[in-house]
N, C-alpha and C positions, 0 to 999 in steps of 0.2 A: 592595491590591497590584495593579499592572499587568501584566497577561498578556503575557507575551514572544510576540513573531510571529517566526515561523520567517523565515528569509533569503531563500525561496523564494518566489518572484508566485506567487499559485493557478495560472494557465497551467502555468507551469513542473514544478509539482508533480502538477496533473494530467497530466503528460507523462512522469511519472515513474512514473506509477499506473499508465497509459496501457500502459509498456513491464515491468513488474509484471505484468500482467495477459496480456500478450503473453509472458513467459516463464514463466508457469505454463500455459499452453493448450500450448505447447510439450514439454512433459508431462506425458501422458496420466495419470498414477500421479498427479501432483503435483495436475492439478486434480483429478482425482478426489476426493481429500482435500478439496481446498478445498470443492467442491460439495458434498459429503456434510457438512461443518460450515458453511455457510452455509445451507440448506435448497435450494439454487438448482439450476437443470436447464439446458441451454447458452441455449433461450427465456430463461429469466429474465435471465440475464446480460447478453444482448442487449437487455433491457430495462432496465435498471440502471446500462450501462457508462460508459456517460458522466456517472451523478450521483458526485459528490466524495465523500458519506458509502460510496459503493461502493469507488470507488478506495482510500478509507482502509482499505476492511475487507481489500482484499488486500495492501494492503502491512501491514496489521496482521499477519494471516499467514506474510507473510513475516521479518517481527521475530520472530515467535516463535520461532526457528530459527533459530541464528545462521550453522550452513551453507549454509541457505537463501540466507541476505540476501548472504552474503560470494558464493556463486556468481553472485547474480543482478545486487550489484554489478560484479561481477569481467565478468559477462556484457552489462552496460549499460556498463561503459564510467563509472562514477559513484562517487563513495566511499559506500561504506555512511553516515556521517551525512548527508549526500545525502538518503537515503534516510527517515532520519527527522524532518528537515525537511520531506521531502515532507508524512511522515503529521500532523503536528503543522500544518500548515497545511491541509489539507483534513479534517480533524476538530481544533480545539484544544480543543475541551471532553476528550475521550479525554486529554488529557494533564494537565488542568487538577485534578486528583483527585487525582494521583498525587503530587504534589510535586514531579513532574519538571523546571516551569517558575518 
């Protein structure tokens, strides 16, 4: 069976991660969380933020929460499935287990 590719160019989707990443640093409480379940310190991120398997881990984050993802769409300007295109194109293995493709 062939792996369905998201609608989204990798650009694109890392621009989505991009602005993902940009509205969790926007709050303080919210990365907190994140960085306490990634293992990462604001160093690390800065060191990471530009690889695709990173960007997927925070928009994975964000899926897990669906008021998460519905405010950060709402706040991007994006539709939430948007959003999971992004992550399905900068990690598709993460979806390829699940049955979801």
């Amino acid at each position: 069976m062939q792996k369905k590719q998201s609608g989204l160019s990798l650009e694109a989707a890392e621009t989505v991660g991009i602005q993902a990443l940009g509205f969790l640093s926007s709050d303080s409480e919210l990365l907190g969380r994140f960085l306490a379940l990634s293992g990462l310190d604001a160093n690390g991120i800065r060191d990471v933020a530009s690889e695709p398997s990173f960007l997927a881990a925070v928009l994975d984050f964000l899926l897990c929460d669906d008021s998460l993802i519905l405010a950060f769409a709402s706040n991007s300007a994006i539709a939430p499935e948007d959003v999971v295109s992004a992550k399905m194109r900068l990690d598709p293995m993460s979806m390829a287990n699940t049955g979801a493709l």
